[in-house]
KOLKE-364708 format. One record per residue (C-alpha): x, y, z; residue in three letters. Coordinates in steps of 0.1 Angstrom, whole numbers, plus 5000, padded with zeros to 4 digits. Layout:
// KOLKE-364708
XYZALA
...
This chain:
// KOLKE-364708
500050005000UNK
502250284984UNK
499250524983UNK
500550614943UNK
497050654936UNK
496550954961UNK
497951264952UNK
498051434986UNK
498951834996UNK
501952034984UNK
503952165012UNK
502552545003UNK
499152435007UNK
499752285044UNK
501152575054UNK
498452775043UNK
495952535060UNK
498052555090UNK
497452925093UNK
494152845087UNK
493352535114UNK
496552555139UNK
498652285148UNK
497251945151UNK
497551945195UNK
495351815215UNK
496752065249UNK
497152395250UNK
500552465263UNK
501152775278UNK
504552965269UNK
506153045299UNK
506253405309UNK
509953515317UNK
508753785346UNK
506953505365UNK
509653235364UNK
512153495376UNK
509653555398UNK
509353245414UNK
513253185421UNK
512453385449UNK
510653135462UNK
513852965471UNK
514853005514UNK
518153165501UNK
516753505486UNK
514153505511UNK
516953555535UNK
519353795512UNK
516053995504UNK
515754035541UNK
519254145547UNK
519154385522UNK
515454545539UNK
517654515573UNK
520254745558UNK
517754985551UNK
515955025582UNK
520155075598UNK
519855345568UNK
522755145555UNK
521855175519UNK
524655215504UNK
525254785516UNK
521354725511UNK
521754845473UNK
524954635466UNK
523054335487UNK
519854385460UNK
522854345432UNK
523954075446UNK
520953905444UNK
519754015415UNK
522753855400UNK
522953525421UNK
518553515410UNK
519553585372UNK
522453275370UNK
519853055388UNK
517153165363UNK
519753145334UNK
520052785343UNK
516652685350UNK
515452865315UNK
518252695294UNK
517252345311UNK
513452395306UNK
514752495265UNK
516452165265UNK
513551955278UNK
511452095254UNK
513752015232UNK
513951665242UNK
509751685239UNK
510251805202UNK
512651475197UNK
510151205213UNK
506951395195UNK
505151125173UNK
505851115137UNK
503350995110UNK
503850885074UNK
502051165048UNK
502051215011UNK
503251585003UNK
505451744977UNK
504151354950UNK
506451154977UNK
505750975010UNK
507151175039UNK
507451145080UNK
506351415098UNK
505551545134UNK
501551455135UNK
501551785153UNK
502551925119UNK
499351765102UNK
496151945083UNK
493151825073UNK
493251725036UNK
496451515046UNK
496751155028UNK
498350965058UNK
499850585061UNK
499650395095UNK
500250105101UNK
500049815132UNK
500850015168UNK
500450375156UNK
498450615175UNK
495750785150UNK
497251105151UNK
493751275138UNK
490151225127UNK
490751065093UNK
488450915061UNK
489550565055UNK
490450535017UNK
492250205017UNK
492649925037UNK
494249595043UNK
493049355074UNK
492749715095UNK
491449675128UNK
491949985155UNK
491349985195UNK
488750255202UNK
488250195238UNK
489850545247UNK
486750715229UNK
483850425233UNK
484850185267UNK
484549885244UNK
487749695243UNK
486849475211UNK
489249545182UNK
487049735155UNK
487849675119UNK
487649915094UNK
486249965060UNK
485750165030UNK
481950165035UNK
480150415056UNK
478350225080UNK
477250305115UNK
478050025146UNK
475049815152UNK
472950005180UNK
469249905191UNK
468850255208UNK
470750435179UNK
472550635205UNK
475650565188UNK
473750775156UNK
476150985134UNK
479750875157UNK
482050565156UNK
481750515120UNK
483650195104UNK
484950455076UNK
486750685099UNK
489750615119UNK
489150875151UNK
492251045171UNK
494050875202UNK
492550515192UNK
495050285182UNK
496150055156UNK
496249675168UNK
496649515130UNK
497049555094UNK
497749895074UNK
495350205062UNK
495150505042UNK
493550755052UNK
492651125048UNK
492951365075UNK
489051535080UNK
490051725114UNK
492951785136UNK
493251895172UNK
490652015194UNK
488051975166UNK
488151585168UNK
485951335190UNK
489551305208UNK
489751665215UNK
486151755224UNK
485751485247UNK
488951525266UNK
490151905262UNK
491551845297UNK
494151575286UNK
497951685292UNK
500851525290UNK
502151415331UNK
504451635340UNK
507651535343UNK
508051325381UNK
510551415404UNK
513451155404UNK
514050955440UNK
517551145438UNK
515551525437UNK
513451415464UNK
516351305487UNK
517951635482UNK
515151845482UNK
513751695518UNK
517651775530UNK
517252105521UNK
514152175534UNK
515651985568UNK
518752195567UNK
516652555562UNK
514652415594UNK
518252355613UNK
519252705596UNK
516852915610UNK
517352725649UNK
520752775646UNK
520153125634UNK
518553195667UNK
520953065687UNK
523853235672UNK
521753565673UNK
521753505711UNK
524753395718UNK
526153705700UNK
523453955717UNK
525253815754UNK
528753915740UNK
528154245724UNK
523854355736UNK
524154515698UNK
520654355690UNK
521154485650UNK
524854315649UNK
523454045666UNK
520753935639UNK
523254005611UNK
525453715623UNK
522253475626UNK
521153545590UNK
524753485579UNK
525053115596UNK
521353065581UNK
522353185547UNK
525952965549UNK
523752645562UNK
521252635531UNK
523152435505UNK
520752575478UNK
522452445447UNK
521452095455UNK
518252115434UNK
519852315406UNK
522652075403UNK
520751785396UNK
517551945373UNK
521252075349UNK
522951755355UNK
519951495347UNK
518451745318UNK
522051775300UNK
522651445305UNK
519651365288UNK
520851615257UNK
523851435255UNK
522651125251UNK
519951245226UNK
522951345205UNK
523750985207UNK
521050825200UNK
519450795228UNK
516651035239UNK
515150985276UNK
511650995278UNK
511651025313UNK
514651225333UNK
514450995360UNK
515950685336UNK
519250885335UNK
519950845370UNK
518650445370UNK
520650395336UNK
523950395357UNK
522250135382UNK
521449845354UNK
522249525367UNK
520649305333UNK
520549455301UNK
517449185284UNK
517649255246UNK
516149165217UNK
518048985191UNK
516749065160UNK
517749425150UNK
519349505184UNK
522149235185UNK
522149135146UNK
522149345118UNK
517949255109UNK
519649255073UNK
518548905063UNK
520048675035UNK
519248325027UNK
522148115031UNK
521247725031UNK
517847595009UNK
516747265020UNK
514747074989UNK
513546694981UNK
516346565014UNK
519346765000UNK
521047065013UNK
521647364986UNK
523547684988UNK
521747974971UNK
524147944939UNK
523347584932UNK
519347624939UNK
517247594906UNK
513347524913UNK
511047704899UNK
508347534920UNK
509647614950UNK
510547954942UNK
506848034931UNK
505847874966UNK
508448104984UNK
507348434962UNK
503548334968UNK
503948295010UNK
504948615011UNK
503348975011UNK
503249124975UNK
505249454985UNK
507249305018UNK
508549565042UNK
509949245066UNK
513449215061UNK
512748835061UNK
510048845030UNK
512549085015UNK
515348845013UNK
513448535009UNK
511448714975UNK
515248804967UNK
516148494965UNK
513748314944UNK
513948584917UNK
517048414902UNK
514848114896UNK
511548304879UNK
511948484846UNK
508548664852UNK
506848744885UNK
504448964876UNK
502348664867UNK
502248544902UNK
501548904913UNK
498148864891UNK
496848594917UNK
494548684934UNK
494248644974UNK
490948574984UNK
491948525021UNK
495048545042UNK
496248385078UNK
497648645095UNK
500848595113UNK
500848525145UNK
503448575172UNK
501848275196UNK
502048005164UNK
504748175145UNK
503348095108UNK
500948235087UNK
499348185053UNK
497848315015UNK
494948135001UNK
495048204960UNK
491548104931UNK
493447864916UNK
491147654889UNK
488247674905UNK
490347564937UNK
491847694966UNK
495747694965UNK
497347695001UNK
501047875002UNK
502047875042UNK
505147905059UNK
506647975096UNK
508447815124UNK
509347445116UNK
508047305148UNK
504447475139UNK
504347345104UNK
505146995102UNK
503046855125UNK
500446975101UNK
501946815071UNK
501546445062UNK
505246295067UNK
506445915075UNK
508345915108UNK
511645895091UNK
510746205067UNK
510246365099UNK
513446285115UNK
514946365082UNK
513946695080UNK
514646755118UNK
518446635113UNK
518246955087UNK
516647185112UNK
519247095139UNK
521947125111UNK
520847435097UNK
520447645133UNK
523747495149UNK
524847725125UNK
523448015132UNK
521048055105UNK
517348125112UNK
515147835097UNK
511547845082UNK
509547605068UNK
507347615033UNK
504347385028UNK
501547395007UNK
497847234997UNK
494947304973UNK
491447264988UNK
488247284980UNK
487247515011UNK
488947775026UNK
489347695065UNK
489947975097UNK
492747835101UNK
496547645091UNK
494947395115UNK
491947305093UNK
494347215066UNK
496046955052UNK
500047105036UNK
502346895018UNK
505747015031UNK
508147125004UNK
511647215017UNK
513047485043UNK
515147775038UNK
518147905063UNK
518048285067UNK
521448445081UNK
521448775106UNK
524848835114UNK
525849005144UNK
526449395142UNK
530049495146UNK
531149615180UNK
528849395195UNK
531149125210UNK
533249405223UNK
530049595243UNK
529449275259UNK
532949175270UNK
532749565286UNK
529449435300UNK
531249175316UNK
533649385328UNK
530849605341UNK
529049365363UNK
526249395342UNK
524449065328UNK
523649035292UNK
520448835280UNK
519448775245UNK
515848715238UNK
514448605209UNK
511448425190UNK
514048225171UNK
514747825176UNK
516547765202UNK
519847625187UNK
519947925164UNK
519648145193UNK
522547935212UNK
524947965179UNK
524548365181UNK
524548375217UNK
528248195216UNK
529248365185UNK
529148695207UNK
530548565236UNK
527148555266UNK
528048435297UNK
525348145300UNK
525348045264UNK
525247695261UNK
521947655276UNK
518647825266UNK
514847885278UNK
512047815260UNK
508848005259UNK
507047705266UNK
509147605294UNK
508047965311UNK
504647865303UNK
505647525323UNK
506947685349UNK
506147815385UNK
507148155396UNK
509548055418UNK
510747795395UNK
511548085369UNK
513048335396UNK
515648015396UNK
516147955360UNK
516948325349UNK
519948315373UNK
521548045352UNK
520848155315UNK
521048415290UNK
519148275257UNK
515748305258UNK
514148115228UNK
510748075208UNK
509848385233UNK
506648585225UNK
506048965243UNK
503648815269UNK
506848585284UNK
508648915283UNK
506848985313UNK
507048705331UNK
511148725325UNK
511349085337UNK
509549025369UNK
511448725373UNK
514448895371UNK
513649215394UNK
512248965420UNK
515948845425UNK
516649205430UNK
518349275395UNK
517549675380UNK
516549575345UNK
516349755314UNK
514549585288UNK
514349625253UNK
511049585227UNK
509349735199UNK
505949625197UNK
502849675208UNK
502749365231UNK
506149485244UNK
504649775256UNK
503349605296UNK
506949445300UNK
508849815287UNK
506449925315UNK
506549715340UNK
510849725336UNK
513349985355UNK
514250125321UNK
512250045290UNK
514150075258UNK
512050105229UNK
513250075192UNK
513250435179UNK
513350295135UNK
511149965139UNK
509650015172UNK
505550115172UNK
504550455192UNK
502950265213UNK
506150095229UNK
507650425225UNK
504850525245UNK
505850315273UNK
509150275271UNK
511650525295UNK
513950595268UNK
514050535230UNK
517250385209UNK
517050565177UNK
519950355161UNK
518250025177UNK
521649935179UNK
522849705212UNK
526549925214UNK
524350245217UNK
522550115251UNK
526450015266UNK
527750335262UNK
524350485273UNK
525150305305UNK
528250445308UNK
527250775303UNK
524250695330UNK
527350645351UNK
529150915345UNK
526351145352UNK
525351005381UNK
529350975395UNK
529651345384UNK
526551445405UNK
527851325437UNK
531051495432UNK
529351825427UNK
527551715463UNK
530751675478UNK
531851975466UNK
529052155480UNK
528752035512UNK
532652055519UNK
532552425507UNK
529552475531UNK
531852365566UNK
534252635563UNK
531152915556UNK
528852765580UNK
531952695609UNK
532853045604UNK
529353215608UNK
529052955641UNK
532153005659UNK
532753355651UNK
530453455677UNK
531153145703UNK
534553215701UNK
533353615712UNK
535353725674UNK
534054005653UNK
532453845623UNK
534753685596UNK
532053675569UNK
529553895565UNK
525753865542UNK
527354025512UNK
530353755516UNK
527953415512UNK
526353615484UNK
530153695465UNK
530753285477UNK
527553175465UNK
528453335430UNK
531553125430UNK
530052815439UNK
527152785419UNK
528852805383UNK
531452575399UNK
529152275407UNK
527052335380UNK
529252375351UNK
532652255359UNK
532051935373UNK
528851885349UNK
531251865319UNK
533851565331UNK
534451325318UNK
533950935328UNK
536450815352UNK
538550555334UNK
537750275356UNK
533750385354UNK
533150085338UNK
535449815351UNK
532749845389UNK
529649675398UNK
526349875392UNK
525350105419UNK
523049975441UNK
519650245443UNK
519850165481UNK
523050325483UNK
523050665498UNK
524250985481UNK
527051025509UNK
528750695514UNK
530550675545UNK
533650705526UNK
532651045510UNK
531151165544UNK
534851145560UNK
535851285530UNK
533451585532UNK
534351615574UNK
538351615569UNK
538051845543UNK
535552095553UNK
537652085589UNK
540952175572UNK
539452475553UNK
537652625581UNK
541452565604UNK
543252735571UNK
540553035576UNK
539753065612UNK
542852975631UNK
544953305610UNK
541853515615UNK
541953435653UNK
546253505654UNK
545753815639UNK
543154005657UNK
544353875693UNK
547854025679UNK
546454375671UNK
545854355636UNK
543054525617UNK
539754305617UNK
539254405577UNK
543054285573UNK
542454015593UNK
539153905574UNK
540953965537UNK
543353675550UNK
540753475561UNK
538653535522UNK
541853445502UNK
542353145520UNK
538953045520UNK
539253095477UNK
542152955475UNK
541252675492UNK
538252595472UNK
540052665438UNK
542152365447UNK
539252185462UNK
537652185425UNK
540852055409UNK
541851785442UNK
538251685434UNK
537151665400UNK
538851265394UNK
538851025422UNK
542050895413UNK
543751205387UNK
546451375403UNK
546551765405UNK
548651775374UNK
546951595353UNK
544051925352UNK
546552085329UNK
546651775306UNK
542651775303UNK
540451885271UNK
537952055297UNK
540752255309UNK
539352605296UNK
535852575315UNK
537652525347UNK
540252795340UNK
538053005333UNK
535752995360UNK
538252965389UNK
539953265371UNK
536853455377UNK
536653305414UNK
540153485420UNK
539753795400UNK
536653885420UNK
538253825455UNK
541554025444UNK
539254305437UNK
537554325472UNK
540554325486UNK
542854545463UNK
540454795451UNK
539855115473UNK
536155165465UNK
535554795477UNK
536354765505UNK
534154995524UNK
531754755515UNK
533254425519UNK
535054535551UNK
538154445535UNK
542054615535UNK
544654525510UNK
547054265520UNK
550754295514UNK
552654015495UNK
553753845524UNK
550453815537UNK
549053745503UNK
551753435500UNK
550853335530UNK
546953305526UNK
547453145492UNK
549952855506UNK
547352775531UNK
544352785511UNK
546552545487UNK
547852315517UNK
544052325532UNK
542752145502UNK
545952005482UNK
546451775507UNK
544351505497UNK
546451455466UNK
548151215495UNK
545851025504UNK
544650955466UNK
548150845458UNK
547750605487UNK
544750465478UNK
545650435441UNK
548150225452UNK
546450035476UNK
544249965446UNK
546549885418UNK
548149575445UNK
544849445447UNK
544349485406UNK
547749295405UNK
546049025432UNK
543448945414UNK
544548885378UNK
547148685395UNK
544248475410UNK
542548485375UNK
545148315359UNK
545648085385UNK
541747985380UNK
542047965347UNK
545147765344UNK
């Protein structure tokens, strides 16, 4: 169904109809208004708090600080709104990537579009698993049967025709709706292929006046955003009782109430680790661009952070492992093996030409019509024959059937799995074990096999099973594996991450594949009916101890998955059609086929492959990891830049010391920090050993205990770098502002380093000038230092900042500190990465040792 007939609109008439009629949308989606999002940062307990300062200022009549306070956070509001616009532009344009498409006839050619690009007068194709995208006229059809339930309740499968005939109703209440020759928006396609014409689009179909309402979900909050977001909103609660404390504990030293609440809003200010939230909404979004530029878009955010988690990657072989670029290899004819040079039958050809469809899209009909045309001087004869009925394929008996007039007659032409169509073919025993002996032959190698009978009859059955067939030979069809395939497993392996093929092919053919690509478990397979044969419990065993899954149809997809997660494995699964679409649901990440998979798996699926290619999920893993990994550094980063700030606020007025930081200082930190986490460490790359782990386990907290020491010993030695000089210096006599410009230098210093010590778990300091990403982080800590060299060294500043120029000597001396305060991990990562490269050594040695 090419649709040649239909002529269709030129592009310069749909644009003129869109003008006319809209876009074909089914929501209303407001366009966010720039005022009110900036707006709503405000929100946030940070600003509340600056906001408030800055009023404070001005009731001292300070407002000389309460104007460069409002600056301040004007600034600090316009990078967080800056980030939160750019990562709302790339979700939408994430949206734009995962909006349906639909085939149309435009410009005398068959095009795919965006449905939401669609106008009435459209001529569109759809075929099995396609949402109706709009209200359309059927014009042609062929075995067309559509799921209306979402308009009428009624599950049945409706088929449609040319003919304008109303359903069957006794009360007529169904009069003038649900006609059998229109297809109606947001019902589905369960079988067969349709032309259609496009009579209305968006709100004015029976899709959109019923349901004006209907939205897409917005997108959920990942477990991750909730964690940090309740922290937050627990450390703002601690914030503000701290806050009280320190504003009485300051009151009893100096009874300057004003003073006093200055240094509480300080600590609470420090305490509120604010960029949690904005770190990961930038990190999950532009991990989710990334890997949209790979071929993988995410259809839910939330899958980027469980990607990195996968514990069994359960793919489809056809397509995903193997190239889905069928040849026929081996032809098996009267007892005698053939290659494709040496096969000359007419006969059989005609019966292989006539099993198929007469335009095949199915890379199997394609290659097996390809091959019989060396043996046929004319085929448009048999393209004359007409079909009077057809068995449709069907995934539970894997065969399917055309019934030709033939003199009077029926003619029979069926083909499909072996094991379906011999037993309804009369052979002798031995013919049987015969043609088995081929079978086995034929899928040790590899090769995927089929079988060919036929029959004439004088009455056309429901059924293959109502007939009959004379068996006339088999044919072995070749996939081969795509390239890089072997090599994404063995970094599977590496990985910790199970592989497991699934596939509806025979089972030895499925074992020759699975060994030809190197699975773990691959000399044993699972049959679909042994799930059917088997208990729950007796399945939760079996999937531990093999990777083939054979003669497998989309409901036992299911069955596997929750297998599999009741052992406690994170899977991601992958599938592409509309039965797939419970078990891409039902799995921790649902992969969905972005060239052969329906829209409805895409639908239900988490993310969508659009090469379908296996290598592109591994190295979507990987990135899943990297992401994730790069996350908790930022964390760490945050919370050991927060110790010093917070410390400093706290014991300022315990220890009975003037202030050290002041409001305007968080704000002039906060500016460093935020582009810090949110840019620098966003843009890493993997660490090399990222996939040589295990998979993350969800259960495991954000902060392991390793990286909570790692957070205490640092933040403690940055605070000692800054408060310890601050304390020297004003019991000696020295100016507090001098005193406090020490204290600041260190403090950036220190947390310039801290980025670098940082941003690799197991790269050395040095190895920052070596990196690709070395401009980024330049840059910004270049800013970092620029901006506290100016508080501190130009005049007009530091009235403001409370800050006095330091000499060089003082300068050196803050800058070693800040360095030593954070450079000093660089020890402890050379002992570990030693530590770890004798226990690498250990354990290849025991490796060999196993293996010898």
């Amino acid at each position: 169904m090419e649709g040649r007939e239909f002529r269709g609109l030129s592009s310069e008439q749909a644009k003129e109809l869109q003008k006319k009629y809209g876009f074909n949308e089914f929501v209303k989606n407001e366009k966010a208004n720039p005022i009110k999002k900036f707006l709503g940062v405000f929100k946030e307990p940070m600003f509340l708090l600056l906001v408030g300062t800055a009023l404070l200022y001005f009731v001292l009549g300070q407002a000389r600080e309460a104007c460069i306070m409002l600056f301040f956070v004007a600034f600090v509001a316009s990078i967080t709104f800056i980030q939160e616009w750019k990562t709302e532009k790339t979700m939408n344009a994430l949206k734009e990537l995962t909006c349906p498409h639909i085939k149309v006839w435009r410009d005398g050619e068959v095009q795919t579009i965006k449905s939401s690009d669609l106008v009435p007068g459209d001529i569109v194709y759809i075929t099995e698993g396609e949402r109706i995208p709009a209200d359309c006229k059927v014009l042609e059809v062929s075995n067309f049967s559509v799921d209306e339930s979402v308009l009428t309740g009624e599950a049945e499968p409706v088929f449609k025709s040319m003919e304008e005939k109303l359903y069957d109703d006794e009360d007529n209440s169904s009069k003038d709706y649900w006609r059998k020759d229109i297809v109606y928006a947001g019902t589905l396609c369960i079988f067969g292929k349709c032309t259609a014409k496009v009579l209305s689009i968006g709100f004015s179909t029976e899709y959109g006046k019923i349901s004006k309402a209907v939205s897409e979900a917005k997108e959920e909050l990942t477990p991750l955003q909730r964690k940090t977001q309740a922290l937050v909103k627990n450390l703002a609660i601690a914030g503000l009782f701290l806050c009280l404390i320190v504003i009485i504990l300051s009151y009893t030293y100096n009874h300057n109430l004003i003073q006093s609440i200055l240094s509480g809003i300080t600590l609470a200010m420090a305490i509120i680790p604010e960029e949690f939230p904005v770190v990961l909404t930038v990190f999950l979004s532009m991990g989710a661009f990334r890997l949209a530029k790979k071929n993988t878009l995410m259809r839910r955010v939330s899958a980027v952070e469980t990607l990195g988690s996968a514990t069994i990657l359960a793919v489809d072989k056809t397509g995903t492992i193997t190239k889905n670029e069928m040849a026929v290899k081996t032809i098996f004819i009267d007892n005698k093996f053939l290659t494709v040079k040496e096969f000359v039958n007419s006969e059989f050809s005609k019966l292989m030409v006539l099993s198929c469809e007469k335009d095949p899209y199915d890379p199997m009909e394609k290659a097996i019509v390809g091959c019989a045309k060396n043996n046929l001087k004319n085929l448009s004869s048999l393209y004359l024959m007409n079909i009077r009925e057809k068995i449709a394929f069907d995934p539970k008996t894997k065969r399917m059937a055309n019934i030709y007039d033939l003199n009077n007659k029926y003619f029979v032409t069926a083909k499909g799995s072996p094991e379906t169509i011999l037993p309804l073919c009369s052979l002798s025993k031995e013919e049987e074990r015969e043609i088995n002996r081929a079978i086995d032959d034929m899928a040790a190698k590899g090769l995927r096999v089929l079988a060919f009978a036929e029959a004439t009859t004088d009455n056309i059955q429901g059924d293959l099973d109502g007939y009959s067939l004379n068996f006339k030979g088999l044919i072995g069809l070749q996939d081969p594996p795509k390239e890089g395939v072997k090599e994404a497993i063995e970094l599977c392996k590496k990985a910790g991450i199970r592989v497991i093929m699934i596939t509806g092919d025979y089972s030895k053919t499925a074992m020759a594949i699975g060994n030809e690509i190197g699975l773990k478990f691959k000399d044993c397979t699972i049959t679909g009916e042994d799930i059917d044969n088997m208990t729950e419990s007796e399945l939760c065993e079996a999937v531990k101890h093999c990777d083939i899954f054979s003669r497998v149809i989309p409901e036992h997809k299911m069955k596997i998955v929750k297998a599999l997660k009741a052992n406690g494995e994170i899977v991601a699964m992958t599938g592409d059609g509309v039965n797939d679409a419970p078990a891409l649901k039902h799995s921790d990440i649902g992969i969905a086929m972005g060239k052969r998979g329906t829209e409805v798996a895409k639908e239900a699926a988490h993310m969508i492959l659009m090469d379908d290619n296996f290598t592109t999920i591994v190295n979507s893993v990987k990135d899943g990891r990297r992401i994730f990994d790069n996350i908790r550094k930022a964390m760490v980063y945050i919370m050991v830049i927060h110790i010093p700030i917070v410390a400093l606020a706290l014991f300022s007025p315990v220890f009975n010391l003037p202030q050290i930081l002041l409001p305007v200082h968080i704000v002039l930190l906060e500016l460093i920090i935020d582009p810090t986490c949110s840019i620098i460490f966003e843009v890493e790359d993997a660490e090399p050993y990222i996939m040589e782990q295990p998979p993350r386990s969800p259960k495991e907290p954000l902060l392991t205990k390793g990286l909570t020491l790692k957070v205490i010993l640092q933040g403690i030695t940055m605070f000692l770098a800054a408060f310890l000089p601050f304390h020297y210096l004003v019991d000696s006599g020295v100016e507090v502002d001098l005193a406090r410009s020490f204290s600041l230098m260190c403090l950036v210093s220190s947390n310039i380093i801290l980025v670098l010590v940082n941003r690799s778990n197991i790269q050395y300091l040095i190895n920052v000038f070596k990196g690709a990403k070395n401009g980024v982080r330049l840059l910004i800590n270049s800013i970092a230092l620029l901006m506290v060299l100016a508080i501190i060294y130009i005049p007009m500043l530091n009235p403001i900042f409370k800050t006095k120029a330091l000499d060089i000597k003082m300068l050196a001396y803050s800058v070693i500190m800040g360095f030593i305060s954070s450079g000093w991990w660089e020890i402890v990562k050379l002992v570990k990465n030693r530590i770890n490269a004798k226990k690498h050594k250990s354990t290849i040695k025991i490796s060999k040792e196993i293996e010898a």
